[in-house]
C-alpha positions in Angstrom: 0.0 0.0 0.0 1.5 3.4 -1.2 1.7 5.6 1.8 0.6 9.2 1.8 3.2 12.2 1.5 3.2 14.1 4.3 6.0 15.9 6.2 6.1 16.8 10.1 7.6 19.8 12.1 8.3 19.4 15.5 7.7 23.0 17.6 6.7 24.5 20.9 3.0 25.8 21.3 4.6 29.7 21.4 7.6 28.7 18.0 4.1 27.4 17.1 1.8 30.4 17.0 5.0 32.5 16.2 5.7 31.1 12.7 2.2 31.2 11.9 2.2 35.1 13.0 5.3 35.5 10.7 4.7 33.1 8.0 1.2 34.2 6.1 1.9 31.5 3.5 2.4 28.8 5.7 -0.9 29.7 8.2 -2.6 29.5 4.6 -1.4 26.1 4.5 -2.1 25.0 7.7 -5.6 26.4 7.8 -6.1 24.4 4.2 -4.7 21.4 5.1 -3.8 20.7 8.5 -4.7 17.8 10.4 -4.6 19.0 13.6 -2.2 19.5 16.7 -0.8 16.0 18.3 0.2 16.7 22.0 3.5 14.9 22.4 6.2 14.4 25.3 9.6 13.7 23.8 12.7 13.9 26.1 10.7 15.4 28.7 9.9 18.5 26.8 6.8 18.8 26.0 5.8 19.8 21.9 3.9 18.9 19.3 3.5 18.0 15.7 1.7 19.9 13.3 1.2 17.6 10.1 0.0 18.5 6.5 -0.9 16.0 4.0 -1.0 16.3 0.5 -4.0 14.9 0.5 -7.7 17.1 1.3 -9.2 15.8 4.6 -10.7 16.4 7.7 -11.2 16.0 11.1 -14.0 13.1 11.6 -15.7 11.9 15.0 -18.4 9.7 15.4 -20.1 10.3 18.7 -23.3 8.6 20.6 -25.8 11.2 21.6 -28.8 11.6 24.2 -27.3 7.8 25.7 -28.9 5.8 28.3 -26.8 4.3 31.6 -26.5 1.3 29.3 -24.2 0.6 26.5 -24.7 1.4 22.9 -27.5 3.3 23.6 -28.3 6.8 21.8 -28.1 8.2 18.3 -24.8 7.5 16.7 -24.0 10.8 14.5 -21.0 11.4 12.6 -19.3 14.9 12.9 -17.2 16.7 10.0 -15.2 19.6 10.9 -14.6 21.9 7.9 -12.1 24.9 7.0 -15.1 25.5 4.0 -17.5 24.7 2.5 -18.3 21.9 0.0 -20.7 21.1 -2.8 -23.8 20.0 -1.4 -23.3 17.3 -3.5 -19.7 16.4 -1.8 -21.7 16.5 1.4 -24.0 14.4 0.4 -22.0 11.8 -0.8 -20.0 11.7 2.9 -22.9 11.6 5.0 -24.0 8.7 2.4 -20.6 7.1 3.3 -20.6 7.6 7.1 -24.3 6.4 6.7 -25.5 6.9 10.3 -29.1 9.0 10.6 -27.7 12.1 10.4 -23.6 13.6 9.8 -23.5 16.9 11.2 -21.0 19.9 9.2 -19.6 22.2 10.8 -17.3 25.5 9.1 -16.3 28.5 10.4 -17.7 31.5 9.0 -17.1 35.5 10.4 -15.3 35.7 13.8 -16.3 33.2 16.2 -19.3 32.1 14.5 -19.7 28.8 13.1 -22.5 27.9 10.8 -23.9 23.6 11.5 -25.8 21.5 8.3 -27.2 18.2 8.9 -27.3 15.5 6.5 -29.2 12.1 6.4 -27.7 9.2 4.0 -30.0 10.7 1.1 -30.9 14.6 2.3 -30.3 17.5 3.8 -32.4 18.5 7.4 -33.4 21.7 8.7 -32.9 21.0 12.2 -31.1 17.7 13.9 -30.7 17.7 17.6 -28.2 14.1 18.5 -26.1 15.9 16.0 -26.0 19.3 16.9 -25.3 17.4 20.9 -22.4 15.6 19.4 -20.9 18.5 17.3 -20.8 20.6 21.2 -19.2 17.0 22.1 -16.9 17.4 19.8 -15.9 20.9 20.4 -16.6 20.8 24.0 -17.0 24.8 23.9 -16.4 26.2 27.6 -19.2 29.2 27.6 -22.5 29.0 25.4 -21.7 28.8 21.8 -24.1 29.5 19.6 -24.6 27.5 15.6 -25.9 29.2 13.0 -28.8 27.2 11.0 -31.5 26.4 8.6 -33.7 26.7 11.7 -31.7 29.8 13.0 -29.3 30.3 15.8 -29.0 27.3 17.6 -27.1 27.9 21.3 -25.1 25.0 23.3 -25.0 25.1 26.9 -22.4 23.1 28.8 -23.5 21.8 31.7 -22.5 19.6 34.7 -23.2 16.4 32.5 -22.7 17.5 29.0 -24.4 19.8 27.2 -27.6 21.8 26.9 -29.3 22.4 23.6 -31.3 26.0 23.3 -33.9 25.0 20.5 -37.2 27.2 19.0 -40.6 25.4 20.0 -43.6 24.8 17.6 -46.5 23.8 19.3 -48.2 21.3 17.1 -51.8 21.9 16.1 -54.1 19.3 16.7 -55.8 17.9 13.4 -60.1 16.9 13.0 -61.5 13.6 12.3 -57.7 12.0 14.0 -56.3 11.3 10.2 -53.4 8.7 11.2 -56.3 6.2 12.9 -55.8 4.6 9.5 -52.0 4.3 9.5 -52.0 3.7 13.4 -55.3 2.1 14.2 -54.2 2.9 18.4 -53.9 6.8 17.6 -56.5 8.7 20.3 -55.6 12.3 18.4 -53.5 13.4 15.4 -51.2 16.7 15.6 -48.7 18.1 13.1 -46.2 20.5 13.0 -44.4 22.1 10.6 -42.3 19.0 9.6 -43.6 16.3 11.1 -46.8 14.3 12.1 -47.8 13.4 15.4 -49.9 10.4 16.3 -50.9 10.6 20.2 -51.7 7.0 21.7 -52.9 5.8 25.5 -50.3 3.8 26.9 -46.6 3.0 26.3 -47.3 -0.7 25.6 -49.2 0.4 22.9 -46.2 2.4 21.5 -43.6 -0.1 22.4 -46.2 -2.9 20.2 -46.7 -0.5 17.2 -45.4 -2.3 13.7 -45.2 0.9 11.7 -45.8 0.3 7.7 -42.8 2.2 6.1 -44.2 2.4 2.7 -47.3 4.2 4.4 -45.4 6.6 6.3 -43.1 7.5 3.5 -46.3 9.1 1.5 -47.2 11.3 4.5 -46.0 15.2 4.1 -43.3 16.0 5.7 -40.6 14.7 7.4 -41.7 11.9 9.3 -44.2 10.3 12.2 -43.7 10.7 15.7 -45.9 8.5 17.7 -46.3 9.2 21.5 -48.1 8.3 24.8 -47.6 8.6 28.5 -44.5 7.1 30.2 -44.4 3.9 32.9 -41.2 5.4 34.5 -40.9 8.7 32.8 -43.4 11.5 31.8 -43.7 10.8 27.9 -42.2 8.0 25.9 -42.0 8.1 22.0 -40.5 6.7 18.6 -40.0 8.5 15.2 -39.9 7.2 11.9 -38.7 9.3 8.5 -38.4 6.4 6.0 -38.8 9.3 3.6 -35.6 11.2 4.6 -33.7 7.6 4.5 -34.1 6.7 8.4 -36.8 3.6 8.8 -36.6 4.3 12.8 -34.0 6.6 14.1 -32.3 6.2 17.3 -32.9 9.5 19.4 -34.6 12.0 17.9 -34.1 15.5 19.5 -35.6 17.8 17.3 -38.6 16.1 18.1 -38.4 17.6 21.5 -39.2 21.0 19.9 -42.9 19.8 19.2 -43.1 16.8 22.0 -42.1 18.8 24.7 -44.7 21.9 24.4 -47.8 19.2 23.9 -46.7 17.3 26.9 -45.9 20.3 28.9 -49.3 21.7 27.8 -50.7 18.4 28.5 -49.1 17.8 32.2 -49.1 21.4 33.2 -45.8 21.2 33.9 -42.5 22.8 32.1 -39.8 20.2 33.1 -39.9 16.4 31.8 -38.1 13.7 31.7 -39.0 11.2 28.2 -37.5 8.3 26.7 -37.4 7.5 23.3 -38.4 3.4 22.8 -35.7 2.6 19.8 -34.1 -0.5 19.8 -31.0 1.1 21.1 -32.9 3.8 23.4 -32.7 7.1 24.2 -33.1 9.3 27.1 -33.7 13.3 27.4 -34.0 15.9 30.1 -36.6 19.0 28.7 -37.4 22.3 30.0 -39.7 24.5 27.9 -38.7 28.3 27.9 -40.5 31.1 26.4 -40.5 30.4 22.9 -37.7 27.7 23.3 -36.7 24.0 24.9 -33.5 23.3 26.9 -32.6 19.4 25.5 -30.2 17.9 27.8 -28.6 14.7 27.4 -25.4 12.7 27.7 -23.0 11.9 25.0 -19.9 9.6 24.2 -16.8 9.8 21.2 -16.4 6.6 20.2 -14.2 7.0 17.0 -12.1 9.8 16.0 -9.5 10.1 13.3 -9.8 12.0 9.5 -11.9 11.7 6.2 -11.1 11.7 3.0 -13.0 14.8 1.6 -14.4 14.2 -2.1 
């Protein structure tokens, strides 16, 4: 196997930040193509590398979001850091490669603002919230940072376990004569919102027993179906399906917490709750409705990181 050109210079964090002060040309380079700093100890004297690669990549993380106490539990979400933008097309064909629900992008644009797009295996999303979770994971930002996005500014919390997502609200509007009690023949009441349906149902046995028919939920408008009820050992418990946007079942679905949350606050007349999400590899999620907004707090884990080849 050929191996990659690359060359290595070994400097101190201030030689470092020095050269790249003096050298214009060469903190082009670095901001074009390289990988990253690599904390070393050598000789007791503590350094780094800074490697460039001939090669265009990035850095790549892939990173369980809104996890359970058990293992393999969550949304696994890939992460791209970017220096700029691609073609939507290149981004579409990674996030068809790292093939998990969604791949989060993330590129700097004017000062400290960075701008997020989410991508499923076959299209773009407006609003994702395991991603934008394990993007903050991945950056683990300090203070609030804030995302710009197709659904507006999007602000990250830290918090003592993780991270906080600030997300808009959109109460979903109850629909006459239930429509869905032909695709879910359990749904009590049918809501939508602006991407997605809701089907409301009595107990959580009844959601955990639902055998939901793809083909049928792929011809509904919008996004996808979340189906909902009250929880055994938590206040709401739900699943969501988008067979349309390439995801059968997804694994935790936060942005559903910007429509689930208001109805269930509305609902229990109460503005913190604690759901579940029933997917084979669960979910779990802390909410607190604001003005206008939801908190979304979960945990996270990294479980791979390295680079990507960039198209």
């Amino acid at each position: 196997m050929q191996r990659r050109k690359s060359f290595a210079v070994r400097l101190g964090h201030k030689s470092i930040q020095t050269n790249l002060r003096k050298r214009p040309s060469l903190n082009r380079l670095n901001r074009a193509l390289c990988h990253g700093l690599l904390p070393i100890t050598q000789n007791h004297t503590p350094g780094c590398f800074i490697i460039w690669a001939v090669s265009n990549s990035a850095p790549f993380a892939l990173v369980e979001a809104f996890c359970t106490s058990q293992p393999a539990s969550g949304n696994p979400a890939g992460v791209v850091l970017l220096q700029e933008w691609l073609p939507d097309t290149a981004l579409q064909s990674i996030a068809a490669t790292i093939n998990q629900a969604e791949t989060a992008f993330v590129c700097p644009e004017s000062g400290d603002t960075r701008r997020i797009r989410w991508f499923t295996p076959t299209t773009e999303v407006r609003l994702c919230g395991h991603a934008t979770l394990a993007a903050a994971t991945v950056l683990k930002p300090s203070q609030p940072s804030t995302f710009e996005s197709l659904s507006g500014p999007l602000t990250v919390h830290p918090t003592n376990t993780g991270f906080a997502l600030d997300f808009p609200t959109f109460m979903p509007q109850l629909v006459a004569e239930n429509p869905l009690k032909n695709l879910i023949p359990r749904c009590q009441e049918s809501y939508q919102d602006r991407d997605d349906w809701i089907a409301l149902l009595s107990t959580e046995q009844e959601v955990i027993e639902c055998i939901p028919d793809y083909e049928a939920i792929s011809k509904l408008e919008g996004r996808g179906l979340s189906i909902t009820s009250p929880g055994s050992n938590s206040d709401f418990v739900y699943r969501f399906f988008a067979p349309q946007a390439g995801v059968p079942e997804d694994h935790a679905t936060g942005s559903a917490q910007t429509y689930l949350t208001p109805l269930w606050c509305t609902k229990l007349q109460r503005v913190q709750l604690r759901s579940q999400q029933l997917s084979p590899r669960g979910a779990e999620f802390h909410t607190e409705l604001r003005t206008n907004r939801v908190y979304i707090e979960g945990r996270s884990n990294i479980l791979i990181t390295g680079t990507i080849r960039l198209p």
